[in-house]
N, C-alpha and C positions, 0 to 999 in steps of 0.2 A: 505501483507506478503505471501511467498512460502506456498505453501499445506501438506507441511513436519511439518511446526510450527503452519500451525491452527489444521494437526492433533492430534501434540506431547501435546498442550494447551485442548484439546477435552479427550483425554487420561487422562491429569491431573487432570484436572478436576471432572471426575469420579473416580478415586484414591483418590481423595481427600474426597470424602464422597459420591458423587450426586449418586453413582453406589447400594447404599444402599437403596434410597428410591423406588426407583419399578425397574422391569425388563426391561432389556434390556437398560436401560443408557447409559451405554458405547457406544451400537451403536450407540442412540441417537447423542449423543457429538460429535462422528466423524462424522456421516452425515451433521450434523448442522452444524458446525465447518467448513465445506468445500462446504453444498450447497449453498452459496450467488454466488460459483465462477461458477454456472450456466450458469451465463450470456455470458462464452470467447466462448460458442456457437455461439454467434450472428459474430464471427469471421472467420465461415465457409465461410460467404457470401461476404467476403471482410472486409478488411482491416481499412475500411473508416467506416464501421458498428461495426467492431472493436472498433474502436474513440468514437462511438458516445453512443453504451452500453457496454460498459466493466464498471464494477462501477456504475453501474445506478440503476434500481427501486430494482436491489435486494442487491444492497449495501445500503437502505434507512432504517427507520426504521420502514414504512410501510410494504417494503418488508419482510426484516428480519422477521418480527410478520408471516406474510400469509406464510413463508416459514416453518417456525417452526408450526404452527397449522396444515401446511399439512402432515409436516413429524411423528408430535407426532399421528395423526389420523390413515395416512397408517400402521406406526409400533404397532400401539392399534389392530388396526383389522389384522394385520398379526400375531401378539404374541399372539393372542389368539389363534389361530388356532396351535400352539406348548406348547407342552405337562410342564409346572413348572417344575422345581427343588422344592424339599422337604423343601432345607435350603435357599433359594433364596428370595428377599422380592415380592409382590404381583405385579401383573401388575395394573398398577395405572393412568389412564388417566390424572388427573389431574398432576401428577406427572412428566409425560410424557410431557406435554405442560409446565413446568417451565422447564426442563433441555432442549427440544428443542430450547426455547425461549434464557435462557443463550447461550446455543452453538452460535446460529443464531449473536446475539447481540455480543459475542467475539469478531468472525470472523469481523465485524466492526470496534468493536475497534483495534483490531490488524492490520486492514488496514488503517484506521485513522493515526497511528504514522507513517508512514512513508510521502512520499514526495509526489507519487502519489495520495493520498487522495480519499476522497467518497465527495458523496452527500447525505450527511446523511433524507436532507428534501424532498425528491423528494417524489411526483410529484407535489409537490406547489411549491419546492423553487430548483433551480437547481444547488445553490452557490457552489462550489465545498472546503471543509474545508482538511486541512492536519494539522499534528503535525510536522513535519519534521525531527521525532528525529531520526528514525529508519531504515535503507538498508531493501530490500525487503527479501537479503537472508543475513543473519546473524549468522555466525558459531557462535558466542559466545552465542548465544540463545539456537543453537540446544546444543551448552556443556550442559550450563546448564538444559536444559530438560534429554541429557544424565545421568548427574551426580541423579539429582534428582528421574529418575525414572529406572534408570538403576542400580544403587547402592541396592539398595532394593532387586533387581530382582537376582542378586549375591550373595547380605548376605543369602536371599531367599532358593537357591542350597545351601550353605555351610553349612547352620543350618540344614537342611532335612538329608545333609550327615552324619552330626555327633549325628544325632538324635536331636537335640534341638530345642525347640517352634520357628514355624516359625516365621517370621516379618514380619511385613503390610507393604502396598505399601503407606499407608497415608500420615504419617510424609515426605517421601520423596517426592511426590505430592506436596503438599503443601509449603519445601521448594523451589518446582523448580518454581511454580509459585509466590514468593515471589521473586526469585532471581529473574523473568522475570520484576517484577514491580519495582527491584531496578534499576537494568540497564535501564528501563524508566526513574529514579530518575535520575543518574549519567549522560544520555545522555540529560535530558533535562535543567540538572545546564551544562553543556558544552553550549549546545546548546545556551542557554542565553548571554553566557559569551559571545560566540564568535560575536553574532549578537549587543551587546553591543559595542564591539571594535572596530566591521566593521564601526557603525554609529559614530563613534569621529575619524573620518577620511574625505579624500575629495579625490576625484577622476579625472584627469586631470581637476584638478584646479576648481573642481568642489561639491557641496554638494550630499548626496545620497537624493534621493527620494525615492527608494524603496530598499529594500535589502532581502536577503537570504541565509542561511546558512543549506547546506544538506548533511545529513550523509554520512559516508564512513564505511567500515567494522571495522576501529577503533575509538572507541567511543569519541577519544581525537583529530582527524584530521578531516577537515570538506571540503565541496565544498562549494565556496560562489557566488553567483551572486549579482552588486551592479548594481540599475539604475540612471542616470541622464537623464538630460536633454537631450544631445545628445549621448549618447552610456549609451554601457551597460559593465560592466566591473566581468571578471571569476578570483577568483583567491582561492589558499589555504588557511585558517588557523588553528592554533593550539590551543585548549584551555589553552593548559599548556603555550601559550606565551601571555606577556601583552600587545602585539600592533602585527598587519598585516601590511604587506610588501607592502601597498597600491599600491605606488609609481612603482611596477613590477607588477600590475593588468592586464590582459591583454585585451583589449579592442575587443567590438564589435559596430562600431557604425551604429547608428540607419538610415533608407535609407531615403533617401530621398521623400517626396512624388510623386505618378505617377498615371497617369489613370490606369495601368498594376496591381499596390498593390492594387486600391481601387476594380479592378475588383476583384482581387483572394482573397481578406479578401469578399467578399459579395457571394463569391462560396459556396458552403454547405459544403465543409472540410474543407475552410476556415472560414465559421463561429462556424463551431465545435470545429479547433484547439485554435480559440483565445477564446474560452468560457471556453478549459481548460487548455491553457499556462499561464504560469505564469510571464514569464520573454519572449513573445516570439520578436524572431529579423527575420527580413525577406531582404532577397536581390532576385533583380531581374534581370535577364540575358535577354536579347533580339539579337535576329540575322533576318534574312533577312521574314522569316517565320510565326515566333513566339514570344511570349514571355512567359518564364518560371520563377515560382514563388517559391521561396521556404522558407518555416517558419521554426524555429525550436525552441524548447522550450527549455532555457538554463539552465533550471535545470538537463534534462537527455544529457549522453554522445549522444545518437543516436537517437532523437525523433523528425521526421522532417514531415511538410506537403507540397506537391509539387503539385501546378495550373499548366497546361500548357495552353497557352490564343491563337489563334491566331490572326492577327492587328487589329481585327476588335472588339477585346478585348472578344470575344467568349470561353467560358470554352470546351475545348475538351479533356482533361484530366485532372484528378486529385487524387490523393494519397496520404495515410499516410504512415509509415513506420517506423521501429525500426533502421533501417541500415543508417539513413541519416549520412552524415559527413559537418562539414561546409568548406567551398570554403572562401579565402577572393581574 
């Protein structure tokens, strides 16, 4: 997810009560909440490094734990050195390591539900798991964190102005994070339904093998990818409708085999991309010179990896990139 919703979730959360057990919570949850995405560091150094740790030891649950023990340790020895509040609850080490450890552990799951996924088990298992239910950037999540802890925050001012007992921020905390796990609910009975329909269908006259149904900004519209045999087929569906429009799928088929493909799937962004494509399709272009390779994972609009080989099947370039388009 965006860093807007592991913050607004980090906010909630301490609203919701955790801000009660020791000092400085809050901060806690918003660091924790957004230190797993440490890693798009490793993105300084290229693009291909990008690939290979975005999502990695600090999306795991190894990580998460060592990130959260360092952050509740730094903020213990730095709040002690700042002076209490009177009415404020104690600073509390152990305290400090359950809400780092939630925070850490959120940010996880909140990247869990969507499409791009983690590797929850690294560094033993590198399997990469998704939910698929959830767009990375989703207005209707930030509503609802709006509605939830923004309402509060208004009745908040208008009771101060009229003199009357302020309101806590709790109860609306707590609905916004309840709204967030309903909309899991309703996207992921969609999500069912639609990967159910995709499969009682056949694809140029063919069965699926594999399939895929990923979110779009409206909870009820999906992106679907189907595989067979020989291609791979993109098309829309709707949860509200009881059958997809198979038969106008649009095809991507699968290349043929080449000394050129087996070169650039054994290149190192070649075997990064296929460890975490999911659907990926690859075509290969050749001219007098060269041969150019290019994957692209057909779950995302623009998530491409490109070998360039020359005849002698030699890797002298290669690249990942957000911007790919596919060519047929």
């Amino acid at each position: 997810m965006d860093n807007l919703t592991h913050t607004l979730t980090g906010i909630a959360l301490s609203q919701a009560g955790l801000n009660r057990k020791t000092r400085f919570a809050t901060l806690a949850l918003i660091l924790g909440s957004n230190a797993p995405d440490v890693d798009v560091l490793a993105g300084a150094r290229g693009s291909v490094n990008y690939l290979e740790y975005h999502r990695g030891i600090t999306h795991s649950f190894v990580g998460v734990t060592a990130l959260a023990l360092i952050l509740a340790v730094g903020i213990y020895f730095a709040g002690r050195k700042i002076k209490p509040k009177p009415s404020g609850p104690p600073l509390d080490i152990r305290w400090l390591l359950v809400v780092c450890w939630i925070a850490t552990v959120g940010h996880l799951l909140l990247d869990f539900t969507n499409q791009y996924g983690v590797r929850p088990f690294l560094p033993f298992i590198g399997r990469w798991h998704a939910w698929d239910i959830m767009p990375i950037f989703d207005p209707i999540l930030w509503l609802i964190f709006a509605l939830g802890l923004g309402l509060p925050f208004l009745l908040r001012m208008v009771s101060e102005e009229v003199g009357a007992g302020r309101p806590g921020y709790r109860r609306g905390a707590v609905l916004a994070l309840a709204g967030m796990v309903l909309l899991w609910g309703l996207r992921d009975f969609n999500h069912r339904r639609v990967l159910t329909e995709l499969a009682s269908n056949n694809y140029g006259q063919e069965p699926a093998l594999r399939l895929g149904a990923f979110p779009t900004l409206n909870p009820f519209d999906w992106s679907c990818v189907v595989e067979t045999d020989t291609a791979y087929y993109m098309l829309p569906a709707s949860a509200l409708n009881s059958d997809v429009d198979a038969a106008h799928a649009e095809p991507f088929h699968k290349p043929e085999p080449s000394p050129a493909l087996d070169a650039a799937m054994r290149s190192h962004v070649g075997r990064l991309f296929m460890n975490f494509a999911r659907f990926p399709w690859a075509e290969v272009e050749e001219d007098q010179d060269e041969y150019e390779v290019r994957i692209r994972d057909l779950r995302f609009d623009r998530f491409e990896a490109t070998v360039d080989l020359d005849r002698n099947l030699a890797v002298h370039d290669q690249n990942f990139s957000f911007t790919g388009e596919p060519r047929r």
